[in-house]
GUMARMAR-550318 format. One record per residue (C-alpha): residue number from 0; z, y negated, x. Coordinates in nm, 4 decimals. Layout:
<sites>
<NUM,<Z,Y,X>>
...
</sites>
This chain:
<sites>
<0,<0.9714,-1.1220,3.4098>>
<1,<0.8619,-0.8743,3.2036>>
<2,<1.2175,-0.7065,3.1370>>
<3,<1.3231,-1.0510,3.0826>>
<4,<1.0633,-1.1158,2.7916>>
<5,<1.0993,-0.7707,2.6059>>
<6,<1.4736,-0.8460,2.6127>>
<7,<1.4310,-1.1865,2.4816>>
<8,<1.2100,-1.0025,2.1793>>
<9,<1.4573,-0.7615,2.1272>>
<10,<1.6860,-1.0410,2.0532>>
<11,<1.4701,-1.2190,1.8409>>
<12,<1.4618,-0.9176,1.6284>>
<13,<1.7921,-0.7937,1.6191>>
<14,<1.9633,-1.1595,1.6064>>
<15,<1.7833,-1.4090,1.5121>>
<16,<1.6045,-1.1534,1.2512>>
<17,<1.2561,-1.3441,1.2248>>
<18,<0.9376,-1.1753,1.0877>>
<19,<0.7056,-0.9328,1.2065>>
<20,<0.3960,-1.1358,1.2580>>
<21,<0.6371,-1.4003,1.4386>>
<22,<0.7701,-1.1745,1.6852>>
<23,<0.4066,-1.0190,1.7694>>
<24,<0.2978,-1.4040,1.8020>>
<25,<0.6033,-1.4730,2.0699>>
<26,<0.5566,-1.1177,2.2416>>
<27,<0.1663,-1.1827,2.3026>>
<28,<0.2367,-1.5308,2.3825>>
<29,<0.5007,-1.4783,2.6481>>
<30,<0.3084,-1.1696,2.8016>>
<31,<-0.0345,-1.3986,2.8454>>
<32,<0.1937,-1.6530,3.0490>>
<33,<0.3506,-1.3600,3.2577>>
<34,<0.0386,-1.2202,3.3596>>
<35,<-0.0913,-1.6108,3.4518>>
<36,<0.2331,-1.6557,3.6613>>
<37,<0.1878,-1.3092,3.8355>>
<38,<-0.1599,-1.3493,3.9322>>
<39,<-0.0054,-1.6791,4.0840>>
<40,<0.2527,-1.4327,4.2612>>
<41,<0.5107,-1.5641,4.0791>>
<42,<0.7105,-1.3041,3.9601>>
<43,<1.0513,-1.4299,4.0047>>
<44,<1.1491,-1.6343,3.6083>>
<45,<1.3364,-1.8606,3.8283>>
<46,<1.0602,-1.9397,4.0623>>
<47,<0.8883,-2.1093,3.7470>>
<48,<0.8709,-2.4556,3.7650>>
<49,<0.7372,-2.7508,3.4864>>
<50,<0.4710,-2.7896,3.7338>>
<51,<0.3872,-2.4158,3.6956>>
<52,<0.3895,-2.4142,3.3231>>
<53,<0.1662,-2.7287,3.3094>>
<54,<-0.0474,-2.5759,3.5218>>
<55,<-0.1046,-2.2641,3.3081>>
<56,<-0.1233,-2.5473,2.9873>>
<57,<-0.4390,-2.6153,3.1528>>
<58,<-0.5152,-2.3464,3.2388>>
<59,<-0.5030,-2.3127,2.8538>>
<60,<-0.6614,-2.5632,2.7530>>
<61,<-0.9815,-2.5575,3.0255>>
<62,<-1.0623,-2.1919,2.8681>>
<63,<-1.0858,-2.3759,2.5129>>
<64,<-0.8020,-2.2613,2.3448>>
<65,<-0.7217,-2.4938,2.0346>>
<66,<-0.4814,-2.7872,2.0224>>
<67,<-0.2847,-2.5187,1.7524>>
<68,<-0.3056,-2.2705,1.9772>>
<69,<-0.2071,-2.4521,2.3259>>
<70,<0.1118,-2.5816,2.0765>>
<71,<0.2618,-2.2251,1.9993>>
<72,<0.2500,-2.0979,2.3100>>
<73,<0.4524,-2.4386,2.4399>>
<74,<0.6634,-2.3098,2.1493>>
<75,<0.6844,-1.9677,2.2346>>
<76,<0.7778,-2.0946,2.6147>>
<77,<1.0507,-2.3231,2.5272>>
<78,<1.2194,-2.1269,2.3254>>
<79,<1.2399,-1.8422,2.5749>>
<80,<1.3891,-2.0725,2.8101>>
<81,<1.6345,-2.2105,2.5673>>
<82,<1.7683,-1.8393,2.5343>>
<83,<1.7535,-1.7885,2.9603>>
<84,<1.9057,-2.1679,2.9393>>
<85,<2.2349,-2.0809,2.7107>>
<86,<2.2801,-1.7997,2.8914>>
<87,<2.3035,-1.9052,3.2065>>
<88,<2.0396,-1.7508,3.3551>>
<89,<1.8667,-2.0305,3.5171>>
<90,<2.0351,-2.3435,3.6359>>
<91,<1.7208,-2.5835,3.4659>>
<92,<1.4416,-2.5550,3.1844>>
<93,<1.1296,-2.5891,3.3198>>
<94,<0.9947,-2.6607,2.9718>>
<95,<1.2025,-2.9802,2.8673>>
<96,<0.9367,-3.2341,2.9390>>
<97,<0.5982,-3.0454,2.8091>>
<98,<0.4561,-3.2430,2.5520>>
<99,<0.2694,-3.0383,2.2957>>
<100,<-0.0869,-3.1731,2.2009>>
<101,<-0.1459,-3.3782,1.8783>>
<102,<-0.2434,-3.1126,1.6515>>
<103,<-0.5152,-3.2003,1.3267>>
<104,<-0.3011,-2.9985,0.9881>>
<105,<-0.5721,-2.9251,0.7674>>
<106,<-0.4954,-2.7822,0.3868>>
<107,<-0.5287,-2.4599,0.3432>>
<108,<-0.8272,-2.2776,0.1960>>
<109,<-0.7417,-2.2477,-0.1418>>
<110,<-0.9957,-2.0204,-0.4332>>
<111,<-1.0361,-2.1631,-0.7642>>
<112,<-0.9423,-1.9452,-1.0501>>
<113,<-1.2357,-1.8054,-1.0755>>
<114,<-1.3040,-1.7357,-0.7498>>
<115,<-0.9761,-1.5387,-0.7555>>
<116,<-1.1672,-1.3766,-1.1207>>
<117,<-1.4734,-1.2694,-0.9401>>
<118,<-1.2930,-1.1192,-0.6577>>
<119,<-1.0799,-0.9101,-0.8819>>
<120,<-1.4367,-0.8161,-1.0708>>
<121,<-1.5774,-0.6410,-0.7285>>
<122,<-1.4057,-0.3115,-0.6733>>
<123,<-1.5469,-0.0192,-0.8389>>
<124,<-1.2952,0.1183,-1.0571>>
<125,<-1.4226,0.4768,-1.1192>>
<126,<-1.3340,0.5096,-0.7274>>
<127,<-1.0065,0.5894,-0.5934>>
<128,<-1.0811,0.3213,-0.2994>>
<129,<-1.1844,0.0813,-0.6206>>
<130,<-0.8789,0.1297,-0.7844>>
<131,<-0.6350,0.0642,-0.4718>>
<132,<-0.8561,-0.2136,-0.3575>>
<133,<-0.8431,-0.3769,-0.7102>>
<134,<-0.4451,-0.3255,-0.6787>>
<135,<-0.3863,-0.4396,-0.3513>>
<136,<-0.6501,-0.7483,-0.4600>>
<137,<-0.3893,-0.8109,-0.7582>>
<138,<-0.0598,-0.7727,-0.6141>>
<139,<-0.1366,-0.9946,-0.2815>>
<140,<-0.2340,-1.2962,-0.5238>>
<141,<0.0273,-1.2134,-0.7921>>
<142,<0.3112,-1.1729,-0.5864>>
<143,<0.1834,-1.4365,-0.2658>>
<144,<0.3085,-1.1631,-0.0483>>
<145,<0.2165,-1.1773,0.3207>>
<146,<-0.0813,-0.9473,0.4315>>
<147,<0.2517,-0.7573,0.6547>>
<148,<0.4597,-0.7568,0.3222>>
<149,<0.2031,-0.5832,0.1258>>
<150,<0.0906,-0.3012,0.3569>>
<151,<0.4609,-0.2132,0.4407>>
<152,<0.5406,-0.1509,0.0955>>
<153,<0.6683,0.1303,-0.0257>>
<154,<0.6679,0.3501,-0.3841>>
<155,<0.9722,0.2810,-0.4708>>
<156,<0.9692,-0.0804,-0.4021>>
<157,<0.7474,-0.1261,-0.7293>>
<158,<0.9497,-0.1012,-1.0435>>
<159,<0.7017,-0.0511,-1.2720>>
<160,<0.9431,0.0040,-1.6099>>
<161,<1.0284,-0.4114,-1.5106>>
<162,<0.7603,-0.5548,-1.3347>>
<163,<0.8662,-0.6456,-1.0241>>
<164,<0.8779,-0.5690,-0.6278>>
<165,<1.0932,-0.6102,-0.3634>>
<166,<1.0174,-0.7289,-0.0686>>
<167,<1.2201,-0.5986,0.2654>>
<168,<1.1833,-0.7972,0.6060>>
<169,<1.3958,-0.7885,0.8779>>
<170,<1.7106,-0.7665,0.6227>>
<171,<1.6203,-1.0180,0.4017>>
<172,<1.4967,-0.8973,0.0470>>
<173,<1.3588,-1.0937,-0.2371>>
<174,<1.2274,-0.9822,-0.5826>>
<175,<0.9070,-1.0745,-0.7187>>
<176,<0.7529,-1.0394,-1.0825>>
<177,<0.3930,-0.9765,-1.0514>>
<178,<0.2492,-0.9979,-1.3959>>
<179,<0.1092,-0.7415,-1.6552>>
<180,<-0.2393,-0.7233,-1.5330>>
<181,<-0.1207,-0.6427,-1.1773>>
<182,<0.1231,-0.4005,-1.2889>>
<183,<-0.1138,-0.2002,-1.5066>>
<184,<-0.3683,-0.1585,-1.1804>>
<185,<-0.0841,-0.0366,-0.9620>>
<186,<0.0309,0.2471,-1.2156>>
<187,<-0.3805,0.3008,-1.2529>>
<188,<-0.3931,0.3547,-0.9315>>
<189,<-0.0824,0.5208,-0.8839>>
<190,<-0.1095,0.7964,-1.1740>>
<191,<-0.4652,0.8968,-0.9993>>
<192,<-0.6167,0.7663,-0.6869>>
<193,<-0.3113,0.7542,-0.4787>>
<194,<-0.1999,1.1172,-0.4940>>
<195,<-0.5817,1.2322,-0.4469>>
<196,<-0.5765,0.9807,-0.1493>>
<197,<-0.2622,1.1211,0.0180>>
<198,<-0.3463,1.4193,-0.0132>>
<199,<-0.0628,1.6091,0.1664>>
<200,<0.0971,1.3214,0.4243>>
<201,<0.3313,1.2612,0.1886>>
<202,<0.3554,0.9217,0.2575>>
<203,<0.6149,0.6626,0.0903>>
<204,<0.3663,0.3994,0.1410>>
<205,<0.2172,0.2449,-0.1532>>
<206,<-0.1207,0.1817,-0.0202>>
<207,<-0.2888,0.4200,0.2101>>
<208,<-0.6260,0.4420,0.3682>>
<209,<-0.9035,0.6914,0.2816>>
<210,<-0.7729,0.9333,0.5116>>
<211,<-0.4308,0.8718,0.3844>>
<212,<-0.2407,0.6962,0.5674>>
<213,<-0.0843,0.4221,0.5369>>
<214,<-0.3169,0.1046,0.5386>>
<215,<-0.3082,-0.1287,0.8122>>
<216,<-0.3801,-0.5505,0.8222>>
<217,<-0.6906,-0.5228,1.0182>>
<218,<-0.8130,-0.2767,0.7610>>
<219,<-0.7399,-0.4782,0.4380>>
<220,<-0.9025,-0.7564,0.6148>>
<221,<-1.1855,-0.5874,0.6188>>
<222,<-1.1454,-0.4727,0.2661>>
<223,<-1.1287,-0.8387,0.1354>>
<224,<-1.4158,-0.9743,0.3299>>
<225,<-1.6483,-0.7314,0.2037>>
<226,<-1.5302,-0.7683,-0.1687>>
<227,<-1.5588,-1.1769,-0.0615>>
<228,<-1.8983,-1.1324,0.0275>>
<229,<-2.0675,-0.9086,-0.2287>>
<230,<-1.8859,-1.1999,-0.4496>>
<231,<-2.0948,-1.4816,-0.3065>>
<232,<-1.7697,-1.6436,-0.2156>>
<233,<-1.9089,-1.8716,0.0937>>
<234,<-1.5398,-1.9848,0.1943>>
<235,<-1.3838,-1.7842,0.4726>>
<236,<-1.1032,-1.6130,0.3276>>
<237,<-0.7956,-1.4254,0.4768>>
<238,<-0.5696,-1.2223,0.3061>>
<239,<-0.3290,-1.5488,0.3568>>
<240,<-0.6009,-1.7261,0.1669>>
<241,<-0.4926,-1.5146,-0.1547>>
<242,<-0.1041,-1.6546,-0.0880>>
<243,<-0.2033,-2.0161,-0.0418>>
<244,<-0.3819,-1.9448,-0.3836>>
<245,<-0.0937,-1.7893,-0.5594>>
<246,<0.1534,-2.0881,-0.4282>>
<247,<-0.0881,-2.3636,-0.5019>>
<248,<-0.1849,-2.2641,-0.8507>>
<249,<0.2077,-2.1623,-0.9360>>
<250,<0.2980,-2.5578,-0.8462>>
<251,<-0.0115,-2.6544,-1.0084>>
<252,<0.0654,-2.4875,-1.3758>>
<253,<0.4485,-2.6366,-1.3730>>
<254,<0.6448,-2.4183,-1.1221>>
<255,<0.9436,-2.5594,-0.9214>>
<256,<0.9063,-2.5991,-0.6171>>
<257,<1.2372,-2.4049,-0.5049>>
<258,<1.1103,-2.1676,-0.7201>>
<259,<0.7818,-2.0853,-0.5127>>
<260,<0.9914,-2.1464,-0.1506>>
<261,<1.2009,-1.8035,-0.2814>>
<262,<0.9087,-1.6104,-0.3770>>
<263,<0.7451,-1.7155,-0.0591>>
<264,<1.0217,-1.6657,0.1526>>
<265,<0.9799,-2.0085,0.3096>>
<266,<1.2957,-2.0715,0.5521>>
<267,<1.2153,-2.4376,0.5227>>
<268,<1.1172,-2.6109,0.2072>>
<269,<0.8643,-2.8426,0.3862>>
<270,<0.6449,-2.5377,0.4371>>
<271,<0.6085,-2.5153,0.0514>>
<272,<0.5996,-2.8560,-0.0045>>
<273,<0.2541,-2.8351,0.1668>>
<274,<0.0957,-2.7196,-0.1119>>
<275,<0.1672,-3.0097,-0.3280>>
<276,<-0.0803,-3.2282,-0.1423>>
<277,<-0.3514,-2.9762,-0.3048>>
<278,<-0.2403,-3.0259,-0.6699>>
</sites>
C-alpha cells in the first residue's frame, strides 16, 4: 500500500502539478489510513472495502478529529481511488458511497489596518533579525503570498529596480507588485542584515534564519506569534491570517475580484469570492 500511495504522490506532483502544502496534506493523509488498515492486517489496497474505510471514519471521528478534518481525509481517500479506479487497478471504489460530514465554514480571521500597523511597528530595526522579520512581516501582507511561497523565495525573484516578485510553484508563476514601503525593507534588509546573516552558505534564499539558512514555516510561525503577542493582538493569527488580510482589504478598497484570484493564485474563483462576505 505504501508503494501504491508514494506513487500516487508522485503523480500528483509531476501531473496534476498541485501545491506543496496540498501534496504534504494528501501524503500525511493517505499514510495515517495505511497504518490504520495495517494494524487491521490489511495490507493488500484491494482487500479494502467501504466497510473498512467507514470503519477507520470512525475510527476518526471517536479520537475527536474535526468535522474539517474527518472531510479531507474522505477527500484525500477518494481521490486516491479515483486514480487506482481509472487505471484499472481495482475492479470497484470502495469510497463511492462515504458521505463527508456537514462541515461549519467560518470567515477567516481577518486584522484591521491597524492591527496589520502595529505588527509592522514590533521588530527591532537596528537588528539584523528586526530587519528580516520587518521584511518578511511586509512582503507576506503586501504580496498575500502563502507562508510556502514566501520562505521558498529566492534573491533574484525580487526585482527591486520594479517592484515586484515572482512567485514559482510547481510550474506555475505569477508576478506580484508589493508596494514601496515593502520594497524599501527588503533592500534594507538586503544591503545589510542578509549578507551578515549568511555569512558564508551562500544561499539564494531570500530569507534565512540566524544561523543562515534558509528559513523554514514552522520558524516564521514562530516569528509572527511572538511579534503578535508583544503587540497585544488577542486574535490567533497564522501567517495565512496576513493573506486573508491582504485579499480582504484589496476587495475592500475597489480591487477586482479576478484581479485578487491572480495574485492569489486561486484555481477557482469561488475561493476568492469568500472574502467578499467580509467587506
Amino acid at each position: 500500500m505504501v508503494n501504491a500511495i508514494q506513487e500516487y504522490i508522485t503523480y500528483l506532483h509531476d501531473v496534476r502539478k498541485i501545491s506543496y502544502n496540498t501534496e504534504i496534506s494528501y501524503k500525511r493523509d493517505l499514510n495515517k489510513a495505511a497504518e490504520y488498515f495495517a494494524e487491521q492486517e490489511i495490507d493488500n489496497l484491494l482487500e479494502v472495502t467501504a466497510t473498512n474505510l467507514n470503519s477507520y471514519l470512525l475510527f476518526l471521528e471517536k479520537s475527536n478529529r474535526s468535522p474539517a478534518t474527518v472531510s479531507r481525509n474522505i477527500a484525500s481517500l477518494r481521490s486516491f481511488y479515483q486514480y487506482l479506479f481509472r487505471l484499472h487497478r481495482i475492479e470497484n471504489d470502495p469510497t463511492e458511497q462515504l458521505r463527508s460530514p456537514k462541515v461549519e465554514k467560518k470567515a477567516p480571521e481577518i486584522l484591521t489596518r491597524e492591527e496589520v500597523l502595529l505588527l509592522f511597528s514590533q521588530p527591532n530595526e537596528n537588528t539584523d533579525k528586526g530587519l528580516r522579520d520587518r521584511a518578511m512581516l511586509r512582503m507576506l501582507y503586501a504580496t498575500g503570498l502563502r507562508v510556502s511561497e514566501l520562505v521558498h523565495l529566492k534573491v533574484g525573484d525580487v526585482n527591486r529596480e520594479m517592484g515586484y516578485v515572482i512567485c514559482s510553484e510547481n510550474g506555475r508563476e505569477r508576478t506580484i507588485p508589493m508596494g514601496d514601503e515593502t520594497r524599501k525593507a527588503v533592500e534594507e534588509y538586503l544591503e545589510s542584515a542578509r549578507g551578515r546573516m549568511i555569512r558564508e552558505n551562500r544561499s539564494e534564499y531570500l530569507f534565512c534564519n540566524c544561523s543562515g539558512s534558509p528559513m523554514s514555516r514552522q520558524g516564521f510561525w514562530k516569528v509572527l506569534k511572538g511579534y503578535a503577542a508583544d503587540a497585544g493582538i488577542e486574535k490567533d493569527i497564522t501567517p495565512h491570517t496576513l493573506r486573508h488580510s491582504f485579499a480582504a482589504h484589496m476587495l475592500r478598497e475597489g480591487a477586482d475580484v479576478k484581479s485578487v484570484q491572480r495574485l492569489l493564485g486561486h484555481a477557482d474563483i469561488s475561493t476568492t469570492q469568500m472574502y467578499m462576505r467580509l467587506l
